[in-house]
C-alpha positions as CSV (number, residue, x, y, z in Angstrom):
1,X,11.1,-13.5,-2.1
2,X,10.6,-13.3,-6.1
3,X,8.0,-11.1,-7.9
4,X,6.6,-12.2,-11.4
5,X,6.6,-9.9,-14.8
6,X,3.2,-8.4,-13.7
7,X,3.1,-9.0,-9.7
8,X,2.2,-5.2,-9.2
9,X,-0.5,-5.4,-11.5
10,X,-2.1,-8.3,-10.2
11,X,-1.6,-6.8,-6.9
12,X,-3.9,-3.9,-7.9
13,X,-6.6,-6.0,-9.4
14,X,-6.5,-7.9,-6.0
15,X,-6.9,-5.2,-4.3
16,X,-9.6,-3.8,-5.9
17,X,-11.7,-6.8,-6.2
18,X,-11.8,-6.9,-2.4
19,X,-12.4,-3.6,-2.0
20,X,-15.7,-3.8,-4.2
21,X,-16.7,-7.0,-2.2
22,X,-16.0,-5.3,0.8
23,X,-18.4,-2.8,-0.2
24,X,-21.4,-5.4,0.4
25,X,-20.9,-5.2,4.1
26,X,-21.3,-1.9,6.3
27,X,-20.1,-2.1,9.8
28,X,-21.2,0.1,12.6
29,X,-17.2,1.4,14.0
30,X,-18.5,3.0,16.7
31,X,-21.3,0.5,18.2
32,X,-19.1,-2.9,17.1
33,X,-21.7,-4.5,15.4
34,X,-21.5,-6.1,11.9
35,X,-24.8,-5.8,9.9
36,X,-25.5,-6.9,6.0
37,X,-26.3,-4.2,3.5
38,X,-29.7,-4.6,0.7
39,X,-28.2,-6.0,-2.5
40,X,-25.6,-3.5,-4.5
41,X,-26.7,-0.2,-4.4
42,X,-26.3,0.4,-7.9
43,X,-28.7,-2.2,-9.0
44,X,-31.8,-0.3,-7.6
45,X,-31.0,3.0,-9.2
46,X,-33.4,3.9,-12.1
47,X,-32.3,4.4,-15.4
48,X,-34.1,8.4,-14.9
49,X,-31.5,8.9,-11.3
50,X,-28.2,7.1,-13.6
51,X,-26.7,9.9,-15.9
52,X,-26.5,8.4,-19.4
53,X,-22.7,9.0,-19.6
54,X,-20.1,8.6,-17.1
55,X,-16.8,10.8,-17.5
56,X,-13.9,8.5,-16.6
57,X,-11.8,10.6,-18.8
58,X,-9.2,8.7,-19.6
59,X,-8.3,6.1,-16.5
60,X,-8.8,2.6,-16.8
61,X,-11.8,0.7,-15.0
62,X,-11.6,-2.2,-13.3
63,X,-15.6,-3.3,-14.4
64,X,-16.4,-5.7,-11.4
65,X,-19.8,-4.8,-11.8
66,X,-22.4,-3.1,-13.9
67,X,-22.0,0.5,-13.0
68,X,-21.0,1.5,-16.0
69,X,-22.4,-0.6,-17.8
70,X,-25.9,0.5,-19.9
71,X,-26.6,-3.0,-21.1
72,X,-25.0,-6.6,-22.3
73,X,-26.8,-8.8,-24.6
74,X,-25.7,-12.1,-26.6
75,X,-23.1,-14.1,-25.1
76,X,-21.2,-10.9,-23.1
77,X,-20.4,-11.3,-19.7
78,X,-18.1,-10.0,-16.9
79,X,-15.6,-12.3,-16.3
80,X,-12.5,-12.5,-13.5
81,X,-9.4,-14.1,-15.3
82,X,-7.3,-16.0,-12.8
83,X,-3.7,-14.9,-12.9
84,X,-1.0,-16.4,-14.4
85,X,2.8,-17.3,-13.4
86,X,5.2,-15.6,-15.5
87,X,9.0,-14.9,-15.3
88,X,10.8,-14.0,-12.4
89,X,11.5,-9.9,-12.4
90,X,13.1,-9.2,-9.1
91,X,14.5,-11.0,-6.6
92,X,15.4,-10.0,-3.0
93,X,18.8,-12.1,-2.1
94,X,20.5,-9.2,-1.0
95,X,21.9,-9.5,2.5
96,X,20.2,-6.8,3.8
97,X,16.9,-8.5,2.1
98,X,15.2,-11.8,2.7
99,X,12.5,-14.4,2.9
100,X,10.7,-11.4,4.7
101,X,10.6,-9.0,1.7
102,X,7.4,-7.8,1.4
103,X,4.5,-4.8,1.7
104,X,5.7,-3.9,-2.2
105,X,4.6,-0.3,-3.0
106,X,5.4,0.7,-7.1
107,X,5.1,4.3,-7.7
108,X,5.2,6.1,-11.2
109,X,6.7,9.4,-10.6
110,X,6.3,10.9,-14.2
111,X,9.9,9.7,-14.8
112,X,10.1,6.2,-13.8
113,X,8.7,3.4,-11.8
114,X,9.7,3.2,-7.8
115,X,9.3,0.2,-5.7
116,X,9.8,0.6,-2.5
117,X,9.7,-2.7,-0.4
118,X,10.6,-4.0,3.1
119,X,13.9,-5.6,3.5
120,X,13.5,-8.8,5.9
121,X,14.7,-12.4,6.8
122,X,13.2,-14.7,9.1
123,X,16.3,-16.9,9.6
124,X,15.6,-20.1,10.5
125,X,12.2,-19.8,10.6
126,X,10.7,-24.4,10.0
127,X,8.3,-22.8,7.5
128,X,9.7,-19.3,5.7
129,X,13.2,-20.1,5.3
130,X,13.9,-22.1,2.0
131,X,17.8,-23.3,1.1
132,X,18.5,-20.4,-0.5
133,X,17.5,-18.4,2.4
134,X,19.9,-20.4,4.8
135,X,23.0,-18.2,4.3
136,X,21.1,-15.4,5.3
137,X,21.4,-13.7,8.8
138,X,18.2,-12.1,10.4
139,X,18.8,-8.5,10.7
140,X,17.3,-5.1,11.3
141,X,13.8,-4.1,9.4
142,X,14.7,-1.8,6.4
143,X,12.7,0.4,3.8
144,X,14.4,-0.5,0.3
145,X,14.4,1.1,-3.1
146,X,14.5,-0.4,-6.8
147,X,13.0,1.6,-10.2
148,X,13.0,0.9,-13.7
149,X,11.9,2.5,-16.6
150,X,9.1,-0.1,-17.7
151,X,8.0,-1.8,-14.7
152,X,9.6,-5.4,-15.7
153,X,13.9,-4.7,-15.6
154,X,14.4,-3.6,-12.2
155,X,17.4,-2.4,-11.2
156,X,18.2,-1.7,-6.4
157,X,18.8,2.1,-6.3
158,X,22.2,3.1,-4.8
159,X,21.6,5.3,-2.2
160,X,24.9,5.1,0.2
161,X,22.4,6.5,3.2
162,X,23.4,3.5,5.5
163,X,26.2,1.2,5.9
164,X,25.5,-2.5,6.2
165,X,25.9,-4.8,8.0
166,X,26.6,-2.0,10.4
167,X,28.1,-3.9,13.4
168,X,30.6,-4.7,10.9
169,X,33.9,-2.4,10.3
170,X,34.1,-3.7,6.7
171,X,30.1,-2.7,6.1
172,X,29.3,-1.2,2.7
173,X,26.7,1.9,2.1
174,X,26.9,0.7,-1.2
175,X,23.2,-0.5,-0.7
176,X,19.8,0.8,-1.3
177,X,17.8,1.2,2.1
178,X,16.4,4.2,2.4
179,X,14.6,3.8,6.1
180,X,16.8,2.6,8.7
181,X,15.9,2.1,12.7
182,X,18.0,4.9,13.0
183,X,16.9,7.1,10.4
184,X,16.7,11.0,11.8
185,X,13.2,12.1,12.3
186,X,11.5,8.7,11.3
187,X,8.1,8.4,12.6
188,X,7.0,4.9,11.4
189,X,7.7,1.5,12.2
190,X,9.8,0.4,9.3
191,X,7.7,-2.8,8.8
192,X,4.5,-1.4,8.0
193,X,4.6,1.2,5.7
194,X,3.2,2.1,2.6
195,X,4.7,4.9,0.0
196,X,2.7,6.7,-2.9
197,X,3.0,9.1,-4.9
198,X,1.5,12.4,-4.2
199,X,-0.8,13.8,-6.9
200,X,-2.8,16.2,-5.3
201,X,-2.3,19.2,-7.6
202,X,-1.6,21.6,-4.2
203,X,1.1,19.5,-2.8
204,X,4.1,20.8,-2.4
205,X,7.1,19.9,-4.0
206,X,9.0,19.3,-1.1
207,X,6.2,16.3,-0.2
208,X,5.4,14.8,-3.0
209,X,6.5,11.4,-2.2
210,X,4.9,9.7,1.2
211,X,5.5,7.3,3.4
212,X,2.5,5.9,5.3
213,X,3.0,3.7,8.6
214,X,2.1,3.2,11.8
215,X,3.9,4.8,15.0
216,X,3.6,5.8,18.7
217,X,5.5,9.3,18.6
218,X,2.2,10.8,20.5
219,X,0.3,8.1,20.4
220,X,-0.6,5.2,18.2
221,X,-1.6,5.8,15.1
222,X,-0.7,5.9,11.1
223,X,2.1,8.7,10.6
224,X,3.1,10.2,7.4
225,X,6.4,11.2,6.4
226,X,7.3,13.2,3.1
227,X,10.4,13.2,0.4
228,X,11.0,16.1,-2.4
229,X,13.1,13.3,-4.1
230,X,12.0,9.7,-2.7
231,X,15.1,9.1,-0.9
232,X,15.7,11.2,1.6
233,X,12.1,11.6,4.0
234,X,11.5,13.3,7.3
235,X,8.4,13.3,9.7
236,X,5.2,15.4,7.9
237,X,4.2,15.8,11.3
238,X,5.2,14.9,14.7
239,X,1.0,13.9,15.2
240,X,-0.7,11.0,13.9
241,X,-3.1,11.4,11.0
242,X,-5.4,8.6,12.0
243,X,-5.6,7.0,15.5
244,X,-8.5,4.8,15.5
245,X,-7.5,1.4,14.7
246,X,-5.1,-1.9,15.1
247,X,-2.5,-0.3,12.1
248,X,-1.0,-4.2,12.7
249,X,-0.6,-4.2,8.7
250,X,0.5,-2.2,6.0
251,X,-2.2,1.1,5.8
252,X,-2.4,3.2,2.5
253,X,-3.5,6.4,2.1
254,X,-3.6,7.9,-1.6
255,X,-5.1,11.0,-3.6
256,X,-8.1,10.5,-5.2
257,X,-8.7,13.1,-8.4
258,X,-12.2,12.7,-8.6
259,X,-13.0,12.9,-5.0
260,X,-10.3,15.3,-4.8
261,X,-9.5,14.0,-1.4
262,X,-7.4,12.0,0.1
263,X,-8.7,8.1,0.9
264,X,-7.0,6.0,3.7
265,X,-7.6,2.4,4.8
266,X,-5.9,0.6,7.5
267,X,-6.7,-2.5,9.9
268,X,-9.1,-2.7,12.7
269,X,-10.0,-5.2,15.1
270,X,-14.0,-6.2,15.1
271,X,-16.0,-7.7,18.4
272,X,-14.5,-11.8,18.9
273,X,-10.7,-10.1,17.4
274,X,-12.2,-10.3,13.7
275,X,-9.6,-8.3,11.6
276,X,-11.6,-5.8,9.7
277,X,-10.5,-2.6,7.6
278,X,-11.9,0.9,7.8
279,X,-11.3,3.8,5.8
280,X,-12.1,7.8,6.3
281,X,-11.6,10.7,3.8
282,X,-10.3,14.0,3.8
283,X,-9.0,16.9,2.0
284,X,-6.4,17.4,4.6
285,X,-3.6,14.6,4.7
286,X,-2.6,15.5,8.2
287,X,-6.2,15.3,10.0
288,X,-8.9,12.5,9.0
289,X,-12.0,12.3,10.7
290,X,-13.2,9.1,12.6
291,X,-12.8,5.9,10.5
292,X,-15.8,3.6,9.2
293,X,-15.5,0.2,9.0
294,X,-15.9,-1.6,5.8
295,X,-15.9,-5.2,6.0
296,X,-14.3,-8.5,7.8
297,X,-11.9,-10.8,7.6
């Protein structure tokens, strides 16, 4: 698995984009039914109900419609630029890595960037295995760690929680996974799981880095866990914050500043086995309330 200079960035933009289509369907969660909305919402506002200015203070906008826009005239349009290829920033050939690498999440702690990625390998697998994945034994999911200080030199963080391979008498903690099948207290399934950042001005120090996942401790459901220093994490709670859903992806929850709440999404199943995502909010991570759906496919 290789990531370009500007993967992560991309990524967001990606994200985003299907988030605001998204937004053109509603979905019923509780009766199963999948219905069309009116045309954008913000295209039927009056210019007397839109305030003249908006305050974005000083975050950047994604402009994938005309929101905030007051007017375009002459030859100005909105336009989606496809992405380009460029060079190679990181690439997961450790052997406690893989083919399988994946569910990325970057970080910016107000030091330095974090990514935090799965570490994977399907083996043999006819259609995910490459040559250069050959040599490469399947092994156990793993949480893994890299940061740099610009977001393009990327460097594995040495973390020497867990020695690998760790059937082996010569195995090495001179490695940086930082979730392990075994780890003490874990309550998520190592595969799926998001991390971010916590930026809710009330959080305390001793969570402000998350891990988001799904888990069957009491139940199924997304679990959090929580880090004072993004390395070492424990359970936030032994309950799940969300249990309505499939989870059978990575789910992301995140602080919203001008909500002031916290936002999660994470994968349902619709009527026929239609994969769908829903989302709730809340000012309390550990408690959301029932989850609406958002859109298909």
């Amino acid at each position: 698995m290789k990531f370009s200079r500007n993967h992560y960035f991309r990524t967001v933009v990606i994200i985003t984009v299907i988030f605001s289509t998204c937004q053109a369907f509603a979905v019923d969660y509780n009766k199963k039914e999948l219905s069309r909305k009116p045309e954008v919402e913000q295209s039927t506002v009056t210019s007397k109900e839109k305030p003249e200015v908006h305050n974005i203070g000083s975050r950047l906008e994604l402009l994938v419609d005309d929101y905030l826009i007051k007017s375009m005239t002459g030859a100005i349009r909105l336009k989606l630029h496809r992405p380009e290829r460029k060079e190679i920033v990181f690439r997961t050939d450790a052997p406690w890595e893989g083919n399988a690498s994946s569910y990325q999440s970057i970080v910016y702690d107000g030091r330095k960037y974090l990514m935090y990625y799965r570490g994977g390998h399907y083996g043999d697998h006819p259609t995910e295995s490459g040559v250069a994945a050959k040599p490469l034994k399947p092994h156990a999911w793993y949480l893994c760690l890299a940061e740099s200080s610009d977001g393009i030199n990327w460097t594995r963080t040495e973390v020497g929680l867990y020695k690998f391979p760790w059937w082996d008498a010569n195995g090495t903690t001179a490695n940086n996974i930082i979730l392990h099948p075994d780890t003490p207290g874990k309550n998520v399934s190592t595969p799926e799981t998001a991390v971010f950042y916590d930026e809710n001005p009330d959080c305390p120090p001793e969570e402000r880095y998350k891990i988001v996942g799904v888990g069957d401790l009491k139940g199924l459901g997304m679990y959090v866990m929580k880090s004072a220093d993004g390395i070492h994490f424990s359970g936030l709670s032994d309950e799940p914050v969300v249990t309505e859903g499939a989870f059978d992806s990575q789910n992301i929850i995140f602080w919203d500043p001008g909500a002031k709440a916290y936002r999660e999404y994470h994968r349902i199943h619709l009527p026929g086995g239609v994969p769908g995502v829903a989302t709730s909010t809340s000012k309390n991570i550990r408690s959301f309330p029932p989850p609406v759906a958002r859109c298909s496919g």
